[in-house]
C-alpha positions in Angstrom: -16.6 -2.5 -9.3 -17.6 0.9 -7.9 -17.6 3.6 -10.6 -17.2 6.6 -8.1 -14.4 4.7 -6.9 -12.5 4.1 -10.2 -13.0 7.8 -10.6 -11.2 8.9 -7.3 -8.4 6.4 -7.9 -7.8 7.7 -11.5 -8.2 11.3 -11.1 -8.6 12.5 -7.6 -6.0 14.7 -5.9 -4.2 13.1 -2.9 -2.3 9.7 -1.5 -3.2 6.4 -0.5 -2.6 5.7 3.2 -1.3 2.4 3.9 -2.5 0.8 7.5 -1.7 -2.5 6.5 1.2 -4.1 9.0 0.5 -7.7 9.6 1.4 -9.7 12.3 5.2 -9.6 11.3 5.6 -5.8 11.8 2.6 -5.2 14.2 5.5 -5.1 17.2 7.5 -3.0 15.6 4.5 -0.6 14.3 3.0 -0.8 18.2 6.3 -0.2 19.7 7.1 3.7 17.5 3.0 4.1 18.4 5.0 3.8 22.2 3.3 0.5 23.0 6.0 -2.0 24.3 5.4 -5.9 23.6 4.9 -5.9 27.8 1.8 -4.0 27.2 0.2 -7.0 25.8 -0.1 -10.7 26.2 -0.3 -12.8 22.9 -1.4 -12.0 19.4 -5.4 -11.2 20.4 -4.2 -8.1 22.5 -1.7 -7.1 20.2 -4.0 -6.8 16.9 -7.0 -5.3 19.8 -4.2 -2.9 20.2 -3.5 -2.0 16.3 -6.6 -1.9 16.0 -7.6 0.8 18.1 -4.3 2.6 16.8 -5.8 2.2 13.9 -9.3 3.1 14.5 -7.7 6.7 16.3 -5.7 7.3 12.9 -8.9 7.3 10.6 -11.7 8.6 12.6 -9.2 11.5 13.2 -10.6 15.2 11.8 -7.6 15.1 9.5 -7.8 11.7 8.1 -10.2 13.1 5.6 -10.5 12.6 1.2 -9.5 16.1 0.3 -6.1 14.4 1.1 -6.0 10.7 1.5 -8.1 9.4 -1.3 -7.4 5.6 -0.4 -6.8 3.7 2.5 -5.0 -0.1 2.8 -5.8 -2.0 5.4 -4.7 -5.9 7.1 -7.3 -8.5 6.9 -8.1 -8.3 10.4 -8.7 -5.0 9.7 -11.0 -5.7 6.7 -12.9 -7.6 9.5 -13.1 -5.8 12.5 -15.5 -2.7 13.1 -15.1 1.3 13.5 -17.7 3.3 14.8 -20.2 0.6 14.4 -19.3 -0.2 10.6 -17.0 -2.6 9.2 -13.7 -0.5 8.5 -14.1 -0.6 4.7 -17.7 0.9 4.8 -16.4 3.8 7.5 -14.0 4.6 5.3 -15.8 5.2 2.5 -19.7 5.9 3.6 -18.1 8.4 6.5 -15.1 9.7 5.1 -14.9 8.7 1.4 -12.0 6.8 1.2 -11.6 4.1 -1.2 -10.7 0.4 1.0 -7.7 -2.0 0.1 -7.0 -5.0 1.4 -3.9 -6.2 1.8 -3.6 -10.1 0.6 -0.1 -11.5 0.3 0.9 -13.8 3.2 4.6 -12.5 3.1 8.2 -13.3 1.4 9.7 -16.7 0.2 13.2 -17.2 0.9 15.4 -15.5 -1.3 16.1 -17.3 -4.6 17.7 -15.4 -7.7 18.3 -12.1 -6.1 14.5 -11.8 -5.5 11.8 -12.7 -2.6 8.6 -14.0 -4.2 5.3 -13.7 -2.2 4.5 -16.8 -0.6 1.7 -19.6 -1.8 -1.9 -18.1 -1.4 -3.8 -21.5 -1.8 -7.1 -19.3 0.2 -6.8 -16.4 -2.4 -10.4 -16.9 -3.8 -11.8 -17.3 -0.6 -9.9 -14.1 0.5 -11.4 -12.4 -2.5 -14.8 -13.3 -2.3 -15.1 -12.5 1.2 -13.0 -9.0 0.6 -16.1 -8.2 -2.5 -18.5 -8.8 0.5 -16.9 -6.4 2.9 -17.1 -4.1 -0.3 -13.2 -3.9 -0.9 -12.3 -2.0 -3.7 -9.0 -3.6 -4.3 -6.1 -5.0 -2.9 -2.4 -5.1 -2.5 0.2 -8.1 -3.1 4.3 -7.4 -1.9 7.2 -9.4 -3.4 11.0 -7.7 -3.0 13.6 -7.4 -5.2 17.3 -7.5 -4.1 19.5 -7.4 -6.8 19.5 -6.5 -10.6 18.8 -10.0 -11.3 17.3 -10.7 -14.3 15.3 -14.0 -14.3 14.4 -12.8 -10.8 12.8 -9.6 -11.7 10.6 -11.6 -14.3 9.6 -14.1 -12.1 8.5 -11.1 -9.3 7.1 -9.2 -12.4 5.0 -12.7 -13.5 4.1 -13.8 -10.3 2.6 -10.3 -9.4 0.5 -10.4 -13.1 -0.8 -13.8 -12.5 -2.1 -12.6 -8.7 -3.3 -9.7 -10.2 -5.2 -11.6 -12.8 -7.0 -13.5 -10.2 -8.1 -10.5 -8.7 -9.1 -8.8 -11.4 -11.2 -12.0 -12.2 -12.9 -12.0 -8.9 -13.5 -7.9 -9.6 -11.5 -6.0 -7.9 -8.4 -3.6 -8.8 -5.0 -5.1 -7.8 -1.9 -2.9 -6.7 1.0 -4.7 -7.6 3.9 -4.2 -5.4 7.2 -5.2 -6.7 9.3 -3.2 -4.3 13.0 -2.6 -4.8 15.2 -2.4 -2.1 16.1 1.1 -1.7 19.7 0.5 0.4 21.0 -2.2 -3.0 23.8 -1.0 -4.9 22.6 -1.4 -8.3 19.2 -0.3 -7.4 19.2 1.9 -10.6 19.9 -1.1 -12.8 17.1 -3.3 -11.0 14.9 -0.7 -11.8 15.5 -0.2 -15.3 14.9 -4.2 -15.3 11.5 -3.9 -13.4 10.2 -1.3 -16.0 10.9 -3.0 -18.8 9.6 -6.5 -17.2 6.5 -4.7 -16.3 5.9 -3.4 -19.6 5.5 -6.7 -20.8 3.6 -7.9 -18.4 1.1 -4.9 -18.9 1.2 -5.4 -22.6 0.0 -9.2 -21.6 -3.3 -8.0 -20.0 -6.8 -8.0 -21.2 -9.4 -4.7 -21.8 -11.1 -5.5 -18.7 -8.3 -6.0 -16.7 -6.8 -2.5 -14.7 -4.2 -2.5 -12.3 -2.1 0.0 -10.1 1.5 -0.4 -9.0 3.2 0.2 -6.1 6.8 1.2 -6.3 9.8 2.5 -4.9 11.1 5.8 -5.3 12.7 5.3 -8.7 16.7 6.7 -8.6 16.1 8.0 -12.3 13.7 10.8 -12.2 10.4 10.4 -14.1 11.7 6.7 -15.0 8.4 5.1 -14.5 6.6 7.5 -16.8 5.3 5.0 -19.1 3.9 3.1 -16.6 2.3 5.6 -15.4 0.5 6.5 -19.0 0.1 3.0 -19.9 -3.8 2.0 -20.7 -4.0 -1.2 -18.6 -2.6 1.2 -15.3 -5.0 3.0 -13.0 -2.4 4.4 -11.0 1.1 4.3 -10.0 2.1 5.0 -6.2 5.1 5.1 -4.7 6.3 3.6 -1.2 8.2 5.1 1.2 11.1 1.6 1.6 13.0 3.0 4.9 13.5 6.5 4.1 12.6 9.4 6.5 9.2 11.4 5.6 11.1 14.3 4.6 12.9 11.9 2.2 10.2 10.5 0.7 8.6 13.7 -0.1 11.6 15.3 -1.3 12.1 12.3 -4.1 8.7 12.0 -4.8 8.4 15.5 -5.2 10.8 15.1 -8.8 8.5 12.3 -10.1 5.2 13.4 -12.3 2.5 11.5 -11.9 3.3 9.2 -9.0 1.7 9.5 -5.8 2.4 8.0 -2.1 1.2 5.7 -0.4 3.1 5.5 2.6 3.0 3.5 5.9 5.7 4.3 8.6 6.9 7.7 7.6 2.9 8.8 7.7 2.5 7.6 11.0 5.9 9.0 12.0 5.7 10.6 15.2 1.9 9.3 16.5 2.1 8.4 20.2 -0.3 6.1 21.8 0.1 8.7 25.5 -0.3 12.1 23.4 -4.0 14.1 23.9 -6.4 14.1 21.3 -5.1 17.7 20.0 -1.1 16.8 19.9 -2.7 13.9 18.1 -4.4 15.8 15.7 -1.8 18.3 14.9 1.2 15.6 14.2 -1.0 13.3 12.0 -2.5 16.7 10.0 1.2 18.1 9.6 2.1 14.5 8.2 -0.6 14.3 6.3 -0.1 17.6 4.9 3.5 17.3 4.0 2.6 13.9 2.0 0.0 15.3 0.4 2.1 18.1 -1.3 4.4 16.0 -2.5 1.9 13.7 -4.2 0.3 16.9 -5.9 
């Protein structure tokens, strides 16, 4: 594990950037970019396609670490080249930006008012070959859609045993038990999820550090224990569906928490615009998160 790295992720002013869609929301990502599914034929084109989207995003003059301190990216991603470097050793040797890798292969069906991640029988592989692209750590979704009890400890004690085995290969896992922000007892879920998560932090080792990922909370300054608990790194928070201005505004109430958003960052990039409306839209997004993660 990197020691400048652990250092920017704990103290270090700014948000994490999350450039992670996989091939499930790569249309739908492509198509606000203003890239139709016509544009390309089959999945090789379309993730050439992200990727250049991509590779325009972070090479940009205002995709720099005075504001995004961390960047997650797709496994393709991970694996693919910008500038002549593989994308995690641009991020950081060029722009110093600490790399994530997304790793979960997406949502079960849902059982008990919850969506598990699906089986990752190639996990250790995965990890082995993330340590080699010099990943610093990596980021696992499950969803929670109701204030189900035994389903928010099974989300809460699948994510701790992931994140055990990536702690174990050394890397930092962000946990991501995302709550549903458009559920009606979204408060209550929540108050279950902290209190689930406790004990599952409580459960961990010395040497094992995690971050969580989480939504907006609707009580204010809810997740503050989380946030000051030993075993935590950092706590981020996602956007979940609501507008930028949203996002900030709520995120903006809660100490401690930064964002690490994904659609309302790149809100408003267009494949067709010139380099300069380009650059202004992404800096003014860029800017507005950053202020509300400071």
């Amino acid at each position: 594990m990197n020691a400048e790295q652990v250092k920017v992720m704990g103290e270090a002013k700014g948000f994490i950037a999350a450039l992670d869609q996989s091939g499930g929301s790569t249309p739908k990502a492509l198509a606000r970019y203003g890239v139709s599914e016509d544009a390309y034929n089959g999945e090789g084109e379309m993730f050439d396609m992200v990727h250049a989207m991509r590779t325009r995003i972070v090479t940009d003059p205002a995709f720099v670490a005075d504001k995004i301190i961390g960047t997650i990216l797709f496994e393709q991603t991970m694996d693919r080249q910008v500038e002549g470097k593989y994308t995690a050793d641009y991020l950081w040797e060029e722009k110093g930006i600490v790399p994530f890798l997304k790793i979960d292969k997406g949502l079960a069906a849902e059982a008990d008012g919850v969506q598990l991640m699906k089986p990752m029988p190639e996990l250790d592989a995965l990890l082995k070959r993330a340590v080699e692209r010099h990943i610093f750590g990596t980021k696992e979704r499950s969803v929670i859609q109701a204030a189900n009890e035994k389903g928010i400890r099974a989300v809460v004690d699948q994510q701790i045993e992931v994140g055990r085995q990536v702690c174990a290969a050394g890397l930092v896992p962000i946990l991501e038990p995302e709550v549903n922000i458009q559920i009606q007892d979204k408060a209550e879920a929540e108050e279950i999820l902290k209190r689930e998560l406790l004990r599952g932090l409580d459960s961990l080792n010395d040497d094992e550090t995690v971050m969580l990922k989480l939504s907006i909370p609707t009580k204010v300054n809810l997740y503050r224990e989380l946030i000051d608990h030993p075993r935590v790194l950092r706590v981020v928070a996602l956007s979940g569906g609501y507008s930028r201005d949203e996002a900030n505004q709520l995120l903006k109430k809660n100490e401690g928490m930064i964002a690490s958003f994904s659609r309302a960052l790149l809100d408003g990039l267009q494949a067709d615009q010139s380099d300069a409306a380009f650059n202004e839209t992404l800096k003014a997004s860029i800017e507005s998160i950053y202020e509300a993660s400071c």
